[in-house]
Structure formats: structure tokens, C-alpha cells
TIBA-892662 format. One line per 2 residues: number of its first residue (from 1); for each residue z, y, x of C-alpha. Coordinates in Angstrom, 1 decimal. Layout:
<pts>
NUM) Z:Y:X ~ ... .
</pts>
This chain:
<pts>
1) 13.2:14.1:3.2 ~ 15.0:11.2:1.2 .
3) 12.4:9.4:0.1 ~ 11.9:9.2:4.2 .
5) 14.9:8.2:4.9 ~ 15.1:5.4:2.1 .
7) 11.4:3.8:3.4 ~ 13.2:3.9:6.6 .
9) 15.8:2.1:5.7 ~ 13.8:-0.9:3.8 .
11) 11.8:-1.1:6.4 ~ 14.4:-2.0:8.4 .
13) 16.0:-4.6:6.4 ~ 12.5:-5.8:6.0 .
15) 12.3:-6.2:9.5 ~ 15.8:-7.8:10.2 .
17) 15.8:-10.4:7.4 ~ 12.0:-11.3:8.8 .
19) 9.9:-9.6:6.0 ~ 11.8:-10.6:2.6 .
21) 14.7:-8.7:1.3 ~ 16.4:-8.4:-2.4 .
23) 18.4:-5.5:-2.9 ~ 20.2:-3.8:-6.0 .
25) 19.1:-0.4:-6.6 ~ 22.6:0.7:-7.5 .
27) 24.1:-0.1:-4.4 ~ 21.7:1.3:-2.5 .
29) 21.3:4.6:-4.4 ~ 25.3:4.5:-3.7 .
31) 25.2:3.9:0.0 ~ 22.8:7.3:0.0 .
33) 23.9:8.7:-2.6 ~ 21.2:9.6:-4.5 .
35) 19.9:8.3:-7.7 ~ 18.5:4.8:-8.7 .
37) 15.3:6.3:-9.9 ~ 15.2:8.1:-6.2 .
39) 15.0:4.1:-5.3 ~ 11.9:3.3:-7.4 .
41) 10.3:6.5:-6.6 ~ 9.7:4.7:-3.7 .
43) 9.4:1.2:-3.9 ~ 6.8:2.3:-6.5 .
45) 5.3:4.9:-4.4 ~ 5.4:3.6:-0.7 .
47) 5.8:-0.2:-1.5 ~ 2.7:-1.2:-3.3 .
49) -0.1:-4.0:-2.8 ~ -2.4:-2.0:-1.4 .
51) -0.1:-1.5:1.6 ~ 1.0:-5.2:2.0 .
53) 3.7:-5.3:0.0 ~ 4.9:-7.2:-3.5 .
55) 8.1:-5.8:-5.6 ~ 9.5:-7.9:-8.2 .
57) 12.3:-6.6:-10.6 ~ 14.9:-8.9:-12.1 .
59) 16.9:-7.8:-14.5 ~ 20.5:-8.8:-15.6 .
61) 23.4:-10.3:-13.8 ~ 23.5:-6.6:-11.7 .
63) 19.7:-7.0:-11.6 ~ 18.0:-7.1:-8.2 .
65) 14.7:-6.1:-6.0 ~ 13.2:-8.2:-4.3 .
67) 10.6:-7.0:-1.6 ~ 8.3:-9.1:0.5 .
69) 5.5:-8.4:3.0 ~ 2.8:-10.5:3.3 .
71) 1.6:-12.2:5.7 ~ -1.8:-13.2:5.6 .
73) -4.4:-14.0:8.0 ~ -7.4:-11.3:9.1 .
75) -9.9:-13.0:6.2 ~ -7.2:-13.5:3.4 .
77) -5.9:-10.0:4.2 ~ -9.6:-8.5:3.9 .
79) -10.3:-10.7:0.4 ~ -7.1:-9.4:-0.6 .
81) -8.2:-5.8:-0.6 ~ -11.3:-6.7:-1.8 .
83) -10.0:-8.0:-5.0 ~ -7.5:-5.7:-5.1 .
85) -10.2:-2.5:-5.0 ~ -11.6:-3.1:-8.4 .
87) -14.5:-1.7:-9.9 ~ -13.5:1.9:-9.1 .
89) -11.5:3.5:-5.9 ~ -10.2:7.4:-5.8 .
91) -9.8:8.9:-2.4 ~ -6.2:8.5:-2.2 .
93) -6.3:4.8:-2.5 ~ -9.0:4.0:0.2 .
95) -6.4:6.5:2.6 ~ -4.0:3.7:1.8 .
97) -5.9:0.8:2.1 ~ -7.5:2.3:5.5 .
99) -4.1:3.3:6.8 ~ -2.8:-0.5:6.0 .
101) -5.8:-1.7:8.1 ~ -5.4:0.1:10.8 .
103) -1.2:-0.5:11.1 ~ -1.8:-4.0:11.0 .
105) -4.7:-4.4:14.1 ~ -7.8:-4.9:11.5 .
107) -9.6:-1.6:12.4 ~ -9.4:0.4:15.2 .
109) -8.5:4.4:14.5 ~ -12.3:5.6:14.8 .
111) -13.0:2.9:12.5 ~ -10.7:4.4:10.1 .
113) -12.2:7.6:10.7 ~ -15.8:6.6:10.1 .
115) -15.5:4.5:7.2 ~ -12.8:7.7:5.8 .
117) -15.5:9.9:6.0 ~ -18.0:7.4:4.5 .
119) -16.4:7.0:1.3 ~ -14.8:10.7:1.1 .
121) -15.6:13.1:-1.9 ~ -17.6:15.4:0.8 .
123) -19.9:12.4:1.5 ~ -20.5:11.3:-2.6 .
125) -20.9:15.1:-3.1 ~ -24.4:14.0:-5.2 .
127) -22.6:12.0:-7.6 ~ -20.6:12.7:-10.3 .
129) -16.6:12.7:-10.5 ~ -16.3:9.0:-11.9 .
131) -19.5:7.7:-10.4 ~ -17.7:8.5:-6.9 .
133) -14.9:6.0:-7.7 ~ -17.5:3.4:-8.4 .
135) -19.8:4.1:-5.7 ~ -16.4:4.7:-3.0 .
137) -15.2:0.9:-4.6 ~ -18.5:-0.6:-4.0 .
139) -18.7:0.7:-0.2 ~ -15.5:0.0:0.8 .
141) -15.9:-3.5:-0.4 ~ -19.0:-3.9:1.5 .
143) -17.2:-2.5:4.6 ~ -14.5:-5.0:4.0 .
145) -17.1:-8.2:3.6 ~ -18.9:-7.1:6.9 .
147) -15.7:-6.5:8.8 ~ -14.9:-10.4:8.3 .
</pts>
């Protein structure tokens, strides 16, 4: 799949320049040739806070991206999320959160499980739709203040 192929690739020249890269859109989309938007898709998609990353656009002068990932320490990482989360949280979003704690060392994979299935839709079965988002934000912020 392309977007595949083009989180490969930033990943990589994340790794190589040490975890900070600015690219232009057009040049990449060229060197794949796809489309620039094919580019957001998945800066905006696969590159977002939740999974340790900050995208800044700048436009004019050819415009660039410039991607960082942050480096934080086990505490500020956890009070990151914690901020981050809000007063609601859907499903999908506590997958991504989970997923970042676990690729970076903070929980171990039957952690992920257990605290997956604590704030799934099958577990807040008894609450309404949009009460789950409140009541999945609230536990998974819990979980994160007893986890440092």
C-alpha cells in the first residue's frame, strides 16, 4: 500500500537525521510519484501527537514540513497523553495512544491488552454512546497517573 510505503520512508529519514526532518511535499510526492495530498494523508493520519509526533506546515518560499519526534522522559511522556486525552476518548484513539505506549517501552503487551479491553465499547456496554468517550477518557487517564 502507498501510504505504507511513504510512513516507511519518513520514518527512515526520521531515523537518519536523529528524529527531526523538514521535507517538501512536492518533492516527495515526485520521488513516488503520487500526489501531495497522498503526503498529508499521512502525515495527518500516521503522524499525529498522540503517537509522538509534531508536524508543522510552512508555507511559501516552496513551502516545507517539518516533522519531529519527541523525546520525552517516562513521566513527561505519560503527562503528555494525559493532557492530550481531553475530556472525551473514542476507541480508536486509546488503540493509538496504547500502541505508542507499548512501542516506546512504557507498557508491556499484556498491559496493552488489559487496559484495551478495560476501556473498550464491550466493557462500557452500560453506558450510552457519548458517555463511553467520557467515561474511556477518564479511565485511561487514571491508568496513565497510576502507571507513573
Amino acid at each position: 500500500m502507498l501510504a505504507d510505503q511513504i510512513a516507511k520512508m519518513i520514518e527512515e529519514m526520521l531515523e537518519a537525521s536523529g528524529g527531526s526532518l523538514e521535507l517538501q511535499r512536492n518533492e516527495m510526492a515526485g520521488r513516488l510519484g503520487c500526489v501531495p495530498s497522498q503526503i498529508s494523508y499521512v502525515l495527518t493520519s500516521r503522524f499525529t501527537p498522540e503517537r509522538g509526533y509534531i508536524v508543522e506546515s510552512r508555507r511559501g518560499g516552496g513551502g516545507c514540513i517539518r516533522i519531529v519526534r519527541k523525546q520525552m522522559h517516562r513521566d513527561e511522556y505519560l503527562m503528555h497523553f494525559f493532557y492530550a486525552i481531553g475530556s472525551t476518548l473514542d476507541e480508536q484513539e486509546a488503540r493509538a495512544y496504547l500502541q505508542n505506549l507499548l512501542g516506546n517501552g512504557f507498557i508491556t503487551e499484556r498491559e496493552a491488552t488489559l487496559i484495551q479491553n478495560a476501556v473498550s465499547d464491550g466493557a462500557l456496554s452500560d453506558v450510552t454512546p457519548e458517555g463511553r468517550r467520557v467515561v474511556r477518557a477518564n479511565i485511561f487517564k487514571h491508568i496513565l497517573l497510576s502507571l507513573m
